[in-house]
N, C-alpha and C positions, 0 to 999 in steps of 0.2 A: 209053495217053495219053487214050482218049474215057474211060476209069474214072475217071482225076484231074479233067478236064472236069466230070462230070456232080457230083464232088464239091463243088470251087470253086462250081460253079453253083448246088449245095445250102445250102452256109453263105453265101450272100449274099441267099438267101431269106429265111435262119431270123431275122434283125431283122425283117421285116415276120409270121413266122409266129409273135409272140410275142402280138399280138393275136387277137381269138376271132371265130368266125360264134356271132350269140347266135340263134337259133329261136322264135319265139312258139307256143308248144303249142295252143293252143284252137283254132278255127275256128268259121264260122256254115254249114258245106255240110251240105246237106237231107240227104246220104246217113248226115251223122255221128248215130248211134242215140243220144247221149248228150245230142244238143241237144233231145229231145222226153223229154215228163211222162212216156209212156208208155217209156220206155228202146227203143224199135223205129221203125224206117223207117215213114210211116204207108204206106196200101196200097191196094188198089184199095174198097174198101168205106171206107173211112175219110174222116172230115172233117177237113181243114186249120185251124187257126187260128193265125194271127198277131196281136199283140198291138197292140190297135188305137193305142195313144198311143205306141208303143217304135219306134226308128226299127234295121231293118237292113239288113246288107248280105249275101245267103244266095246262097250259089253254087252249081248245079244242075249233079251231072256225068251224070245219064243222064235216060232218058225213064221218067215215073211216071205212073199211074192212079189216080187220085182221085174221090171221089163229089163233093167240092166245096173254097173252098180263100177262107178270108177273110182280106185284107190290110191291113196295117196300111197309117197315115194317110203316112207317110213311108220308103219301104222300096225297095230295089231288089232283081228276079232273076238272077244273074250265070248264063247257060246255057251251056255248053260244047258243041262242034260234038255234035249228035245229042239233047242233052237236050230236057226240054219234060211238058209235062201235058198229058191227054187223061179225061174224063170217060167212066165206064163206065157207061150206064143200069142194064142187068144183071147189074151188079153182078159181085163176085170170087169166086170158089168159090174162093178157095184164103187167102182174106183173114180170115176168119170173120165175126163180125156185124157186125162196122163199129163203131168208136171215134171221138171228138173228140179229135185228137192236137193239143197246143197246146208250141208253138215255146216253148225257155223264155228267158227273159229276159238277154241278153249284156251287160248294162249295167253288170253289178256288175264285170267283168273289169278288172284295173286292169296297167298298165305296169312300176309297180315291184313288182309282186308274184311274187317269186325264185320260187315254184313253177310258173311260168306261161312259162317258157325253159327252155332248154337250151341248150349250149353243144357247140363243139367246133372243133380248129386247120385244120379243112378242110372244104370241101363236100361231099367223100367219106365223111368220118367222119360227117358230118350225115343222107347217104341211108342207112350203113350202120349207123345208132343208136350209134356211137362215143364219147358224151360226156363231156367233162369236169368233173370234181366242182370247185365255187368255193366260196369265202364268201360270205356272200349279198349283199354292195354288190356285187359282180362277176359276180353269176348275172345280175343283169340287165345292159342294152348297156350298156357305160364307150366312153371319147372315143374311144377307136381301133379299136371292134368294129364291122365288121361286122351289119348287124339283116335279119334275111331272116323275110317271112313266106311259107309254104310256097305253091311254083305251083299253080294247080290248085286255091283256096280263098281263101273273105272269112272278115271277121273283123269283129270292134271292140273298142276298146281304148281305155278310158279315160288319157288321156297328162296330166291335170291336174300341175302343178309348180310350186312357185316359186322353180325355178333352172332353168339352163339344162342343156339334154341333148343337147350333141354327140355326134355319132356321126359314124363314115366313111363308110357308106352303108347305105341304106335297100331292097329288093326287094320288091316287092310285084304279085302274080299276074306273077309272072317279070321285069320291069320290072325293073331296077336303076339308082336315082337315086344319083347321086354329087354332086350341086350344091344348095345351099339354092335357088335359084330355080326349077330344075326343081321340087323336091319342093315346096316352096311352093303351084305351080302346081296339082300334082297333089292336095293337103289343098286346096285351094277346089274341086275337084272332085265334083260331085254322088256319087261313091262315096269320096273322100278324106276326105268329112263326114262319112259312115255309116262307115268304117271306124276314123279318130279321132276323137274327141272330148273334151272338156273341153279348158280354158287350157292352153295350152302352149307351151314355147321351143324343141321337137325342132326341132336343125339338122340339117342333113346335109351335109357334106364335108370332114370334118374330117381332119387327115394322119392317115399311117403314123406306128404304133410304131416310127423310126429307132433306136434305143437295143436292140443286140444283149443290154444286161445287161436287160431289162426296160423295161415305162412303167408307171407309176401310174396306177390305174383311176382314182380323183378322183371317186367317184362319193360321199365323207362328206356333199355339200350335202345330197341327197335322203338320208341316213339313214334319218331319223326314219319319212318315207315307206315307206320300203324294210321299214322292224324291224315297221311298224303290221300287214303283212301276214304277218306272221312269227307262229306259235305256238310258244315254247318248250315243252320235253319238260321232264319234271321228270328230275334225275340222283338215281345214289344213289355217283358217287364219293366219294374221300375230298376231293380239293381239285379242284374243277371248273377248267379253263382257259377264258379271255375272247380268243378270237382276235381283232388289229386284223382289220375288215370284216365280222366275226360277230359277229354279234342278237342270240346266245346263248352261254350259256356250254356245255362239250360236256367229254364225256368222251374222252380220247385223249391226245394228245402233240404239242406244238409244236416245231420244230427251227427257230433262227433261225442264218442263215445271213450271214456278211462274206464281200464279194464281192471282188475288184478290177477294171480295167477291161479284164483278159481275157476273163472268165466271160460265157459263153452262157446266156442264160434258157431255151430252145428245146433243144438240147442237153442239160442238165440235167434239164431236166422227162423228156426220151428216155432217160435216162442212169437215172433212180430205175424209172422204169418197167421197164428192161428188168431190171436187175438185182435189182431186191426185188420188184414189183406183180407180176411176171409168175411169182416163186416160188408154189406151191400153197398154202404156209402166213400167203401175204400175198396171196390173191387177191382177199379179202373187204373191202379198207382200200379207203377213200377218200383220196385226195392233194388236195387244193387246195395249188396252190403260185402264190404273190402277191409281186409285189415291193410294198411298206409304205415308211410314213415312222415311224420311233421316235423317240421321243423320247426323248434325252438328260439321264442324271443323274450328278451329279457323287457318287460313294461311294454309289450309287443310292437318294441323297436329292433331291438338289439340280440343277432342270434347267436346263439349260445350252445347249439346242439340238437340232435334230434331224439323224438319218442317216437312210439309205437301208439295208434291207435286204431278204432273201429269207425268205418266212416259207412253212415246209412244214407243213400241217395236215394231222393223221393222225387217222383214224378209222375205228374197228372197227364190229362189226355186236353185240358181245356186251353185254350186260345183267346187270344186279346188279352182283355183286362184282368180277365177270371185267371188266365194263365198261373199257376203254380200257389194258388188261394188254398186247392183240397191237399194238396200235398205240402202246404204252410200248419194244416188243422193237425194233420195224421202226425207233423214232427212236435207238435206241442202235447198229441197225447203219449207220443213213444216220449217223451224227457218228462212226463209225468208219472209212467211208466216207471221209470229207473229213480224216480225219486222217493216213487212209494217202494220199491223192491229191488233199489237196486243192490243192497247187500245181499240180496238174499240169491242175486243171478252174478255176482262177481262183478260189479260195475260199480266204483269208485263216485261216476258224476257223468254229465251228459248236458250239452248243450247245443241248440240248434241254429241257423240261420236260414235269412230266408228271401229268395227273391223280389219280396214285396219291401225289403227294408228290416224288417221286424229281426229280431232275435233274442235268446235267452240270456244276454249278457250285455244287453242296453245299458243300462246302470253301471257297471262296471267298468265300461267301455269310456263312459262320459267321463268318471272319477281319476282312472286312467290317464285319460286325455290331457288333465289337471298336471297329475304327477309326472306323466311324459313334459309336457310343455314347461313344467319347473325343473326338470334337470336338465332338457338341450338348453334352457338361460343359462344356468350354471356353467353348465361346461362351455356355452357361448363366453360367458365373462371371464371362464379361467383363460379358455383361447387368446382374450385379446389381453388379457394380464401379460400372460407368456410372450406373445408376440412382442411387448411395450418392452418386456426384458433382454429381450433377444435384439432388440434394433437399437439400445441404450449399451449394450456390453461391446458392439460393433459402432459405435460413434456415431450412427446415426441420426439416434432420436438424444437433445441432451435435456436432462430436466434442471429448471430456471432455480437459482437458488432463492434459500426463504430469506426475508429480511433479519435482519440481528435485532435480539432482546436486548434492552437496554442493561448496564447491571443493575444493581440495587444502590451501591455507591454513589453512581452516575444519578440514580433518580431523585437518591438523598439530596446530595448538592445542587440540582437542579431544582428541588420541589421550595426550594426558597425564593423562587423568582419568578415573581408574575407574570404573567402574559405581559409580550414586550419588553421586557427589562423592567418592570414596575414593581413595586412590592407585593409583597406576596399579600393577601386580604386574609386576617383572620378572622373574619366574620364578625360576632358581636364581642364586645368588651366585657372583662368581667374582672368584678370592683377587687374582688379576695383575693387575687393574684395578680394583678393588670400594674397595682399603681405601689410603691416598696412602702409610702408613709403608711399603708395599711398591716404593713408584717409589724408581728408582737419584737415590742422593746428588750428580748431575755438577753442577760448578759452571757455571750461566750455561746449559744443557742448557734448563734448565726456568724461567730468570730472567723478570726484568719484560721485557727485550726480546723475549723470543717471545711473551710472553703479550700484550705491545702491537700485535706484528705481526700479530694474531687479530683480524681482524673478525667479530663477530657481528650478523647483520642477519633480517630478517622472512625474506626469500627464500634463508638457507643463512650459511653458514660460508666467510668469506675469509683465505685468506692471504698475507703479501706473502713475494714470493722474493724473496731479496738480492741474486740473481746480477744483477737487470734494475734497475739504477737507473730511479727512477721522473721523473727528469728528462729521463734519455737515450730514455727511452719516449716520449714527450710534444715530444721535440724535432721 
């Protein structure tokens, strides 16, 4: 019973565990050897300098020896219990000659710039270097993440935008803000200034991911932002893939996935990992997996609206030719995957494409191709139908008239004359009718009364019948 308990207890997490803790990478602490010219701690013989016009925020975790230590015009030292400086007269034997270490400049550090986070679905995976591979709208915070900068360290971060950047919560030197007025408070802070700056709309307190099937990052406002910090790699595949929320185009395999309103995003993402990532021969792929808005086309010409789907980005570690070949294998066994179980995970259908050309809708594509190419003819020849009406009602275009039918009349009296005025040819002769001494001698048979009863008219040949008096007809 406590088994099924901690289960229940598990799936009514996993809606709020589809959102991410995003991490800012850099720091400004004195101990980090990466923030000075010289790549080293400076030491007891060494000169300090700080950059007199740059403003920071440098957070000190132990006690250091210094020969001397110049500050900038606008700057604070964050010390931690036990840190601090002390000036050696006689200097460091263990320092050598003594150097000008000079603080380098954290100004250039920008917010949307995807190499500058990391990600991951817990805090434990965060202390444990756990993280999650995204696209790059999604490497930085989207509306439902999480933004934690690491305890124990400042920073600054240029936050310039012209949109707005919700986020759920904000952590900064352990601090966890969840409310725009709190954090507000805390950015007009003499260390809130040094730590953000440029224009900005960072809110903080924005809900949970509620939506067990996924939420949309919504982070396309800032694109352009986001791509500027971006260097694409040159490929050498055959047909590069453009994932929605990637800068670039990559070599690999995309798997788009129909959901229904069963399907766990959380579950799923557990579900590829355990079964393919965690293989030897897929240990080297990258997943990003994003729930997208697609846009809809009707015989996939003609758009007609958008869906909602799951888009699984694969990617290998190989180059040249090999390039995105393990990560074409791993997308044909995840849509084999959903074809043998995918009722059973809330997934509809699932198909892949794939750098090398290949994909799951080859066939469909061609047949497609067919019935696209037979309706733009159609509507090509309604086109030029319409146009032909339109330039004929405007007097431009006139159409030649047809020649006239003869009547019937006209054919009649005309089929008695030969060619050239000649007689007409009746072809052969024929004895029973042709010559009169052949008609039977009957008297009265063939007299004046039948021959009066013969009407001959323009429209045909009339006869009268005896039997119908033409009085009692008329009565």
């Amino acid at each position: 019973m406590a088994l099924r308990h901690n289960v229940l207890l598990f799936l009514c997490i996993l809606p709020f565990a589809n959102a991410l803790y995003k991490q800012w990478i850099p720091d400004t602490n004195f101990e980090n050897a990466t923030n000075w010219d010289k790549g080293s701690v400076p030491c007891g013989n060494d000169q300090v300098v700080f950059l007199a016009q740059r403003k920071v925020s440098v957070y000190v975790e132990t006690a250091h020896t210094i020969t001397g230590m110049s500050l900038p015009v606008d700057g604070e030292l964050i010390l931690a219990s036990g840190a601090g400086f002390t000036v050696r007269e006689g200097g460091d034997p263990g320092c050598g000659s003594g150097v000008t270490a000079h603080f380098k400049d954290p100004e250039s550090r920008k917010w949307f710039d995807p190499s500058l986070w990391v990600a991951a679905t817990t805090i434990d995976d965060l202390h444990r270097g756990t993280y999650q591979f995204s696209v790059h709208e999604e490497s930085v915070p989207c509306q439902y993440d999480d933004v934690v900068f690491r305890e124990g360290t400042s920073f600054r971060v240029d936050v310039s935008s012209d949109h707005d950047m919700p986020v759920k919560s904000v952590s900064v030197l352990g601090k966890k803000f969840t409310s725009s007025s709190e954090f507000s408070q805390y950015l007009s802070s003499n260390s809130g200034k040094l730590q953000f700056h440029g224009s900005s709309s960072l809110k903080v307190g924005g809900s949970s991911c509620d939506d067990s099937t996924g939420c949309i990052c919504d982070n396309s406002g800032n694109r352009d932002r986001i791509c500027s910090n971006v260097k694409c790699d040159s490929l050498e595949c055959k047909k590069p893939l453009h994932p929605v929320g990637h800068c670039c185009d990559v070599c690999g395999a995309v798997v788009n996935v129909q959901f229904s309103s069963s399907f766990n995003f959380e579950l799923y993402r557990q579900r590829l990992q355990h079964l393919f990532l965690s293989q030897h021969k897929y240990e080297s792929i990258q997943m990003a997996l994003s729930k997208v808005s697609k846009e809809q086309r009707l015989l996939r010409v003609i758009p007609f609206g958008a869906t909602q789907e799951i888009q699984v980005l694969l990617l290998d570690q190989k180059t040249g030719q090999d390039a995105g070949k393990l990560a074409e294998a791993l997308a044909r066994d995840v849509v084999q995957d959903v074809h043998n179980h995918g009722l059973n995970i809330g997934i509809s259908s699932a198909e892949f494409q794939a750098s090398s050309g290949a994909s799951s809708s080859e066939a469909a594509g061609n047949s497609a191709g067919v019935v696209v190419g037979a309706v733009l003819g159609s509507l090509l020849g309604v086109g030029l139908l319409a146009a032909v009406v339109m330039l004929y009602r405007r007097g431009i275009v006139t159409i030649p008239r047809m020649p006239s039918i003869p009547s019937l009349s006209k054919w009649k009296n005309s089929s008695e004359i030969g060619e050239l005025g000649g007689p007409l040819d009746h072809g052969f002769d024929n004895p029973m009718f042709d010559k009169l001494t052949m008609m039977p001698e009957e008297p009265g048979l063939y007299g004046t009364e039948m021959i009066n009863s013969i009407t001959l008219t323009q429209s045909g040949v009339h006869f009268v019948n005896p039997v119908y008096d033409e009085t009692d007809f008329n009565a």
